[in-house]
Structure formats: structure tokens, C-alpha cells
N, C-alpha and C positions, 0 to 999 in steps of 0.2 A: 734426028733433031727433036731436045724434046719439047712436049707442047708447055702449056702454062700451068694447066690443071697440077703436073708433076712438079712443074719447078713449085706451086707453092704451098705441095707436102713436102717434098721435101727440106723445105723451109720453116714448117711447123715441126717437122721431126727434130731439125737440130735446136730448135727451141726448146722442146721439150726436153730433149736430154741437159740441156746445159742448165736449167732449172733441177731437175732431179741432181745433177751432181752437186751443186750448190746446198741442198737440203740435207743431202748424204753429210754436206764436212761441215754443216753448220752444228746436226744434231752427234756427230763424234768428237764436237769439242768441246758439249755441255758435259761429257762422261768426265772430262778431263778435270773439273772444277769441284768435286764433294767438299763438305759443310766437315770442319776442323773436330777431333774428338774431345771431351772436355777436358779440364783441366782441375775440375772440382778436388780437395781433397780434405776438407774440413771436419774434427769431432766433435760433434754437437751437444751430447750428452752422455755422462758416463755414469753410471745408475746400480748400487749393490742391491737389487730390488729384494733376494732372500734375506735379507734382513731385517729385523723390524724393532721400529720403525724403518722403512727403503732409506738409505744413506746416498744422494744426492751427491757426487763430487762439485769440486769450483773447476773451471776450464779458465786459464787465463793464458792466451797465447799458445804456446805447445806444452804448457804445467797442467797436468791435474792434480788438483788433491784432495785428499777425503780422509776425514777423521768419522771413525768406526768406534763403535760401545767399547769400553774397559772389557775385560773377557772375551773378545771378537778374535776367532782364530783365525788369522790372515793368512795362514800358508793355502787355502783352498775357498779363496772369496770368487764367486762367478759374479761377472759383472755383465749390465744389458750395456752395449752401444751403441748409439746412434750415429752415424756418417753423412757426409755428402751423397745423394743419389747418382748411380753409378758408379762411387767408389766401394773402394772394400777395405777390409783390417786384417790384421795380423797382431796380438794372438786374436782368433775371430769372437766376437761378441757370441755369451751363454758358454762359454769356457774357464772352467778353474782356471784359475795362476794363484801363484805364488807371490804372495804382496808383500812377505818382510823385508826384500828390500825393491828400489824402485823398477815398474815393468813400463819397456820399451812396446809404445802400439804402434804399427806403422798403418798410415791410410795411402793407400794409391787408388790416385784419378783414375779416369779410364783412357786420360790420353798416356797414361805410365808414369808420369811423376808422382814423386811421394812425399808427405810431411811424416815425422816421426813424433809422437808424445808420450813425452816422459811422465808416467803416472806414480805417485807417491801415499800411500795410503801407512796414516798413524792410528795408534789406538790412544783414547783419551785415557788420562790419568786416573786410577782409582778414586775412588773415596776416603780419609783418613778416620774419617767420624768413627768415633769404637765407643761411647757411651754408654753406659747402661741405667736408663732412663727410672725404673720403676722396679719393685720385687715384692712380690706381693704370695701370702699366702689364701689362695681365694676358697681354699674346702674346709679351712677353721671356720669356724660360728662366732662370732665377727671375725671377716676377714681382716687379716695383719697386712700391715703393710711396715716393709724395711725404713729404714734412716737409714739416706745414703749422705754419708762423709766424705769425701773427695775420694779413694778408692776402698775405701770401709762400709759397710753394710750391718746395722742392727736392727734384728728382730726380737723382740718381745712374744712369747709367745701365752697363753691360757697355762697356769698350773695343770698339768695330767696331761699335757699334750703331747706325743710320740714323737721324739723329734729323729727317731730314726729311718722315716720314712715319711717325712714334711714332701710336700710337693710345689714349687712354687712357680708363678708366671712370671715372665721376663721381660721388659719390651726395652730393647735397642736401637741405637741410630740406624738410622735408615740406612741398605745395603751392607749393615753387617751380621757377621756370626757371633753364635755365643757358645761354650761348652764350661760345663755340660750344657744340655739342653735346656730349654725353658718345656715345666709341663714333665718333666724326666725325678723321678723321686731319689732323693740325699739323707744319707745321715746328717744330721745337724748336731750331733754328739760332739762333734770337737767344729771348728770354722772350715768352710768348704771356699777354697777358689774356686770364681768364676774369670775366664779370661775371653773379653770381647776381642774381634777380630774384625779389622777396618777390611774396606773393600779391598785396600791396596797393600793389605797382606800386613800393618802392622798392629798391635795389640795392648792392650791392655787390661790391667787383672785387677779383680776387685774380690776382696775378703770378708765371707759373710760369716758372720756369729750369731746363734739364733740361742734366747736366754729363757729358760724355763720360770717365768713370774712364782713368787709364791705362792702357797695355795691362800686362798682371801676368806675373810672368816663369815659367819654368818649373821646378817639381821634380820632380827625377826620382828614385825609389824602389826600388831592387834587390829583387827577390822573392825571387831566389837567381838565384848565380852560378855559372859553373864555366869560368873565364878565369885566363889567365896571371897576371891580378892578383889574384887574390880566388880557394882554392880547387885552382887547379890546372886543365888541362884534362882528359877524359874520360879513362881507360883504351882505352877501342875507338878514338881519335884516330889518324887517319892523317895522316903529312905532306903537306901541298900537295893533297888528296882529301875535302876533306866542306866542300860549297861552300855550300849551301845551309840554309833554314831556313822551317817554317810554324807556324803555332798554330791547337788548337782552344779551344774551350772548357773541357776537361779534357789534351790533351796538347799538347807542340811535338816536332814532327816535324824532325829533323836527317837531310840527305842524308851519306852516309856512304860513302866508300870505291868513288864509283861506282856503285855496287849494292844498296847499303843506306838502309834508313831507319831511324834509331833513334826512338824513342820515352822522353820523358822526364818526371816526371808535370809539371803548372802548378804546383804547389804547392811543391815544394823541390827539381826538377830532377832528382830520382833517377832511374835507368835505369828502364825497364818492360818486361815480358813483350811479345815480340808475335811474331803472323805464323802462319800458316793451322797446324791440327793436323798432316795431311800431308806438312808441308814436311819431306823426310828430311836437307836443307841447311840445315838448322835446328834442330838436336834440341833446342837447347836454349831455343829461343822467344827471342830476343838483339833479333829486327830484322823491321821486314819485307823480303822478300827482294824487293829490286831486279830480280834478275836478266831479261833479257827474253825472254818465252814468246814472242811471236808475230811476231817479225823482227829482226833484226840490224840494232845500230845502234851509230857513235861514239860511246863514254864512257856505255854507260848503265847507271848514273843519272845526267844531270845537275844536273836541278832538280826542287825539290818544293813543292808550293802547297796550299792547300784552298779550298775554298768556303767561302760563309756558314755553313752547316751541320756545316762538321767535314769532309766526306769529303776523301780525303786522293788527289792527282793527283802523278804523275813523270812526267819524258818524256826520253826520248834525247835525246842531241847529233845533228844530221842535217845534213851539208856535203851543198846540192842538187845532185844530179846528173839529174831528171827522170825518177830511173828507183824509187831506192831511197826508202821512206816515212820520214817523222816519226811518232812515235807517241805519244800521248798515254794516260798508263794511269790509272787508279782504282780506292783500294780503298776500299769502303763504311765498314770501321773497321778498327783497327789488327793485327786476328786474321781478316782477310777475304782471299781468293784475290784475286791480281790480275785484273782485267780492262780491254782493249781499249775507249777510249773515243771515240778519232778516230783516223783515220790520214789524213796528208796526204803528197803526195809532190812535196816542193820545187823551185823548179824553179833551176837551174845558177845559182850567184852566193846562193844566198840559205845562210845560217850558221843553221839552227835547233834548239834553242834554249837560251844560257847562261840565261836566265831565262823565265818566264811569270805570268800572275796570272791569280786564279780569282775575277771576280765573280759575285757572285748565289748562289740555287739550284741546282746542276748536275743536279736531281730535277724540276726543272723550267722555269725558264728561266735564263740565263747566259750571259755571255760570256768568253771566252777571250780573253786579250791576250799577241802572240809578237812579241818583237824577231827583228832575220834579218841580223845581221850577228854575226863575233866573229875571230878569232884569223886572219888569214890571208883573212878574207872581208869584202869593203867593200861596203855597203848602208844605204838609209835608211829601210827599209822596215818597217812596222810590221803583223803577220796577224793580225785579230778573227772568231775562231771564233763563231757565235751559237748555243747551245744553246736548245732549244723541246720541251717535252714532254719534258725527259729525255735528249730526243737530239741529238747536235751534229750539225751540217753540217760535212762535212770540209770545204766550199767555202770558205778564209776571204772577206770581203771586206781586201783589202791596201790601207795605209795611203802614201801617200809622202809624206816630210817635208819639205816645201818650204822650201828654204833651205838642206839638209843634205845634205851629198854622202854621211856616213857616221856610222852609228852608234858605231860604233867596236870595241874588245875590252870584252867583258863588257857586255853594255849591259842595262840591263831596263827596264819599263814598268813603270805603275799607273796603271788609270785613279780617275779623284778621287771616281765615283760608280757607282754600277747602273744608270743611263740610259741610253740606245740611244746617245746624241748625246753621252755623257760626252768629257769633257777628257782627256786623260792628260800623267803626268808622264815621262820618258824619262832616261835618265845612259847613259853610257859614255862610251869614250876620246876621241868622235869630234864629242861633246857641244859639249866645251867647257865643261864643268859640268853642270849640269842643266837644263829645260826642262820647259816645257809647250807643249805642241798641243793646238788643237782636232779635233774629231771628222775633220775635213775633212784634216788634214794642217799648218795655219797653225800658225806661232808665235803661242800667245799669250804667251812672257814666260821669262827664264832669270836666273842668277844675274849679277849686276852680271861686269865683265869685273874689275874690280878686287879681287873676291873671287879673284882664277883666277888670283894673280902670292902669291911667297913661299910660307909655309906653306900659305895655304889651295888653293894650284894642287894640288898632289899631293893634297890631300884632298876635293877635286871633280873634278877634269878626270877622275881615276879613282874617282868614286863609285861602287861595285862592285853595291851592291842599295839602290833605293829605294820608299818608300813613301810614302803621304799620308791624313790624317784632318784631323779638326778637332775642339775643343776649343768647346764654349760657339761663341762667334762670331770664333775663331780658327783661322788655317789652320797647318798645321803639314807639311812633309816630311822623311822620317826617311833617313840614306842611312851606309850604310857606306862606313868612309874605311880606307885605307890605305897607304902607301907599299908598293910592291909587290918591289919591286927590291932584289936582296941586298948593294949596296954602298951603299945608302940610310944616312944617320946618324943617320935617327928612326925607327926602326920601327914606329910606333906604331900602334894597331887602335882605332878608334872608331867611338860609332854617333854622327853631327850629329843633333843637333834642329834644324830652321831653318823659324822659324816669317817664312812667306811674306803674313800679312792684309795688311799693306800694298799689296801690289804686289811682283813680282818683282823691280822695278827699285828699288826704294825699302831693300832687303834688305842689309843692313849686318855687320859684326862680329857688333854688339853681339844681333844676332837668331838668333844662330848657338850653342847651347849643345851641349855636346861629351861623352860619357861613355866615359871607356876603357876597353879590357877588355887593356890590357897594362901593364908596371908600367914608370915613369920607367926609362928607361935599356937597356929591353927591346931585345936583342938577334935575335932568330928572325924572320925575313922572312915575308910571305904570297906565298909563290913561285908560287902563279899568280894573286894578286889579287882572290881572291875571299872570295864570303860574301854572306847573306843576311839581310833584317829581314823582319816582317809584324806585322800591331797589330791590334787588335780594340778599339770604343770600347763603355765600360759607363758609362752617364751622363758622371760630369764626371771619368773615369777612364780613358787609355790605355793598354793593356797591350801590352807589344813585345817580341816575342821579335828576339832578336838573333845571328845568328853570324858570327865573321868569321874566317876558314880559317888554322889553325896558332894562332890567338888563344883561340878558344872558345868559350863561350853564355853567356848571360845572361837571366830576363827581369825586364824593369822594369815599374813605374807611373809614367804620365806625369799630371802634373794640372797646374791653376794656382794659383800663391801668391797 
């Protein structure tokens, strides 16, 4: 029998069981219930981000589409894309495809459905624009610029200008080509096509003709005068004695009387103060004083020259004997002591020097050019002093003129540039007109023999002083002319213009302009034939100081009309 205590565990046990079985089937029928997978499957962004600018497609619906640059090669566009979270793509986003024609993306959810998007990618249309806006040639001095005619092109170019290798800039519509090139060098000898090239491949041709301008003649401009024709000559004028002539950029320097320099302003030729404080042969400041401190020598002063700079060089007349010096002197400015710049000592037969010329810097580098024949003395022979640092070499190296037995009376030099290797031009009696040589001694080139018969014989064969510049892309030598001789029936005193761009041999009348400085019917001789020119060029501007002995000074402005 059993007692109570048993019946009421045993009563708590079948409680507790039938609670645990309850818990057991409640919590296996929460397994039974999980949360649905998504169903997400949308494309959110489709993006050519290697591109640039990134190219942005439109999404509308299941369409993409996207217009990509002209030149965009679509066969290999990798695109970024963006999806629903949890789904995925196909072809997967950072993967080339093939865009030229339209690519299928599929996205699947993660519950396994799928949308598919048709993706479409164009390329925008070229540009047609094929223009050729401008044509310009910008390395001429003044730059040209073409006239453009609806597909025609005219340039104008400077007389002497090389049109076989003109260079010209180009500017076109925007995203197109041009060929030839812009900046790429053409004959311009006969009309060159140019053909513009739109972006979208079509074209257009334009026809350039480029016109060699005549050569333009020359005018000449008196600054002021002080010549037999115009004015009168100087008061300090000596007869048959002030042979010479230079210019700075504020004075012209006239040799005078032998011994003197006068000083006259650029501006209207008036006399100027000059010559060291000290000088008690000068009280009254008139000149600079020629006279020669540091060795005896024929005739000095003869000639007077400057440098690029202004400083102002005279040198003795010197008939070589091997023993007694040439001497070359320098004053720093027109109130400065003279001093000793070279001394050379000639050797027997050499005439130095009716003339000289001073290129360069004499402050630091420069050459010296000396003819070596004159009056009594027959030579061909041409002395280039080379200054370095300031200082000259009295060694010259000596020139010989192969072809020429003699300079002749009066002869000078110029060379044509500041080069080691430069040209020069040469006249005297012995000439036969005028000339150039190269560096070496050759001829390159003299005035026609035809110029050298009637009038124009006396006013070359005795070219007394020449010089040479050039204008724009013209050459130009300047040379004083004059019958020298007192029984002569033209006396006349001129400076030639004779502009040489052609060719020495091609050199005519009509290239030969002539300015006088005596008047119709001028009686007074230049009894010993002399006289000096020198020019200095300021852009498209010559300025020439001119003298010719017993005639007078001048200076002028040379330009082109």
C-alpha cells in the first residue's frame, strides 16, 4: 500500500514530464518557420569610370544607355556596377565587354530570380568644323599674316625673303588636323595645299600662294646738314685736311686738321665742348686734341672710328719701315685723355692707315680692320687686329687679296658683320670699284665693270670711305664719291646708296641712289680725295654720318618706302 509521501512524487514527476514534452514541440516548431530570402534584384548604377571624363549611363527601367567620347573604342569598355545588396551580375562588374552592339547584364536576387538589362552604349558624332582660322608667318620681321579668301590664302611676303623654306603657324577648328603641319617648313615657290581634317573624318583644302613684294626703293632723310649745299661748311674747316668721319649714339666725331677731333651733337650738328680738363692746348674745350703723346708719326690724325659702344679710336698715317710703330689711340668719351690702345710696327712696303674700322666691343671683345696700302705705297693687303678682354693683340693676322696686286690710294675696309669669319667690303683706286672678300682673302663679288666707264668710273674706282648694313632683308653699301682732281668739270661730293641683295653682279644704275652734299655747278675740288661715312642701324632705320673733305657733313636717315 503506498503511503502519501510516494503518491505525491509521483505526481510531481508526471508533471514534470508532460511540461518538458510540451517545450520539446513547441521549440521544434520555431525551426520549422525561417525569414523568406530576398528577392532584391535591381541596377543601380552603371559607370565607364576609365574614362575621362567617367561616363555615367541613364538607367531607365531595364535600358541602359550611355553615350561615350567620338574616338571611344567600345569593343573593350570595362564598366563599375552597382546592384541590389545580396544580389549579383553577369557579365560581373570591372570586366571588358564588347559594347558595339547591345550587352545583356543579368542580376539575380538571392532568392534566385532574375531581371535582365539591356545595356546600349553610342559613340557621339564627330566634329565637322575643318576651318583654318589664321596663317601667319611669325620668324619674318614683321610678321605676315595670310588673307584668307574662302579656300584661298594670300601672303605678301618682304622682297629677298626665301620662300623655299617659309615656316608658318596655323590655327584650326577646334579638334581638328591640318597637313602639312603647322610650324613644318614649305616651299612657297609655287602654292602649297593645305587640307584641314574635321574630327569626323571630313575635309577641307585651302590654297596658299605666297608673293615675293618688290624690292622698295630707298629714302633718304637729312637730320641736318652742314655742306656746300645746304648750310655752308664748318668755321674750324680746313682745306684738303679733315678726312674723316664716325658716329655714336649721341655724337659724330669729325677728324679735323690732322690732329683734331671735333665733336658735333646727332641732333642738329652743332659744335660741342670737348677734350680732357688739362689740356692747356685747348683752353677753350673746341676738340679733342689729336696731337700724338707717345710716338711720332705721318699725318697724325688720320682716321677716326668707334666701336659699338661709342668709344672713340684715331690712328697715325705709318709708311713701314720695320722699325717706326702704327699706333692705334682711344678715348673712353669725348672729355677723356688719350690713350695707347695697340702699337704695331709695319713692316717696309705696307701704307698704314688712310682708313680703319672698329667692330664689336673694344671693352671686351673686337676686331680691328686696316687697309696697308695708299699714296706712293702698292699693297693688297688687309691687318685684323683681334681684341679679347679689352686687350688687343698688336699681332695682326694679315689678309692677302687674292686677285689684287693693289689696293690702291685711299682704300678702306668694312667688314659686313662681328664674326671671326665675317666678309668684308674694300674700295680704293686699285679696286676697280668696290669688292668683297671673304674672311680668307677670295673674292666674293664687286661692282658690274660696266658701272666703272663714264660718270659712274670717277665715282667708284675712287670710292674714298665705305661702309655696309642692311635694312629688313636688304643689303645696302654706302661709299663716298668724288672727283678728286682740280681740272675735273663736275666736282661733285656724294654719299652712293648701292643697295647690293641681289648679288654684286646683278647690281645696276637703277640700285645705286646718290645724295649730295655740293650744289649743281660746284666749283671747289676734294684735293686729296677724301672723306669718311659710318651708320649705325636702329630697327628699320639707318643713320649715316657722312663726310667728304672740302664738301662737309651731313647726317641722314636711311629707311625703305
Amino acid at each position: 500500500m503506498k503511503n502519501n509521501y510516494q503518491i505525491k512524487l509521483t505526481t510531481a514527476l508526471k508533471t514534470f514530464c508532460l511540461l518538458a514534452s510540451f517545450l520539446v514541440f513547441t521549440a521544434c516548431g520555431d525551426d520549422d518557420e525561417s525569414e523568406p530570402l530576398s528577392d532584391a534584384k535591381e541596377m543601380l548604377s552603371f559607370v565607364f569610370a576609365d574614362l575621362s571624363p567617367a561616363i555615367t549611363a541613364t538607367i531607365s527601367g531595364t535600358t541602359v544607355s550611355a553615350t561615350v567620347p567620338f574616338g571611344t573604342d567600345v569593343t573593350a569598355l570595362t564598366p563599375t556596377v552597382t546592384i541590389s545588396q545580396e544580389a549579383e551580375v553577369s557579365p560581373a562588374s570591372g570586366q571588358a565587354e564588347d559594347f558595339s552592339s547591345a550587352v545583356i547584364y543579368t542580376v539575380t536576387a538571392a532568392d534566385g530570380t532574375q531581371a535582365e538589362y539591356t545595356v546600349n552604349v553610342s559613340v557621339e558624332a564627330g566634329s565637322s568644323a575643318k576651318e583654318l582660322l589664321t596663317f601667319v608667318f611669325e620668324a619674318l620681321d614683321p610678321d605676315v599674316t595670310g588673307v584668307i579668301t574662302d579656300n584661298s590664302i594670300q601672303a605678301d611676303v618682304p622682297f629677298g625673303t626665301d620662300l623655299t623654306t617659309l615656316v608658318p603657324t596655323i590655327t584650326i577648328s577646334d579638334l581638328a588636323s591640318v597637313g602639312p603641319a603647322s610650324g613644318a617648313a614649305q616651299d612657297f615657290t609655287s602654292p602649297v595645299n593645305y587640307t584641314v581634317t574635321a574630327q569626323d573624318g571630313s575635309t577641307n583644302v585651302y590654297a596658299v600662294t605666297v608673293t615675293e613684294l618688290p624690292k622698295p626703293g630707298v629714302l633718304i632723310t637729312p637730320v641736318w646738314e652742314r655742306t656746300r649745299k645746304e648750310g655752308g661748311v664748318p668755321d674750324w674747316f680746313t682745306v684738303n685736311n679733315d678726312r674723316d668721319i664716325a658716329l655714336s649714339s649721341d655724337y659724330v666725331y669729325v677728324h679735323s686738321n690732322n690732329d683734331k677731333i671735333r665733336v658735333l651733337s646727332v641732333t642738329d650738328g652743332t659744335d660741342v665742348s670737348a677734350g680732357f680738363a688739362d689740356d692747356d692746348t685747348n683752353p677753350d674745350k673746341e676738340y679733342i686734341n689729336g696731337k700724338e703723346n707717345f710716338a711720332t708719326g705721318n699725318l697724325f690724325l688720320l682716321t677716326t672710328a668707334t666701336d659699338d659702344n661709342g668709344l672713340i679710336f684715331g690712328g697715325n698715317l705709318r709708311v713701314g719701315n720695320g722699325a717706326n710703330p702704327w699706333n692705334l689711340y682711344k678715348w673712353n668719351n669725348k672729355d677723356a685723355t688719350q690713350e695707347l690702345f695697340l702699337s704695331y710696327v709695319p713692316p717696309t712696303g705696307f701704307h698704314v692707315a688712310e682708313n680703319l674700322s672698329v667692330v664689336g666691343d673694344a671693352t671686351n671683345n673686337a676686331f680691328i680692320y686696316v687697309p696697308t696700302s695708299g699714296f706712293g705705297t702698292a699693297n693688297n693687303k688687309i691687318l685684323k687686329f683681334t681684341v679679347t678682354g679689352g686687350v688687343a693683340d698688336d699681332t695682326p693676322e694679315v689678309i692677302t687679296l687674292n686677285g689684287l696686286e693693289n689696293l690702291g690710294n685711299a682704300p678702306d675696309v668694312w667688314p659686313v658683320s662681328g664674326a671671326a669669319d665675317a666678309n668684308f667690303i674694300v674700295a680704293g683706286t686699285g679696286v676697280g670699284g668696290i669688292a668683297e672678300y671673304d674672311n680668307s682673302g677670295n673674292l666674293v663679288g664687286k661692282l658690274p665693270e660696266a658701272l666703272n666707264t663714264g660718270k659712274d668710273a670717277k665715282l667708284f674706282e675712287f670710292a674714298l670711305d665705305v661702309a655696309y648694313f642692311e635694312l629688313g632683308l636688304q643689303k645696302f653699301v654706302l661709299a663716298t664719291s668724288t672727283d678728286f682732281t682740280a681740272s675735273a668739270p663736275d666736282k661733285a661730293g656724294n654719299l652712293a646708296v648701292i643697295d647690293v641683295t641681289e648679288g654684286w653682279e646683278n647690281v645696276e644704275s637703277a640700285d645705286i641712289v646718290y645724295y649730295a652734299l655740293t650744289p649743281d655747278g660746284n666749283d671747289i675740288a676734294n684735293g686729296n680725295g677724301t672723306g669718311g661715312v659710318d651708320v649705325r642701324v636702329n630697327g628699320n632705320v639707318a643713320t649715316v654720318a657722312v663726310w667728304i673733305t672740302n664738301h662737309g657733313a651731313a647726317l641722314l636717315d636711311i629707311t625703305l618706302e
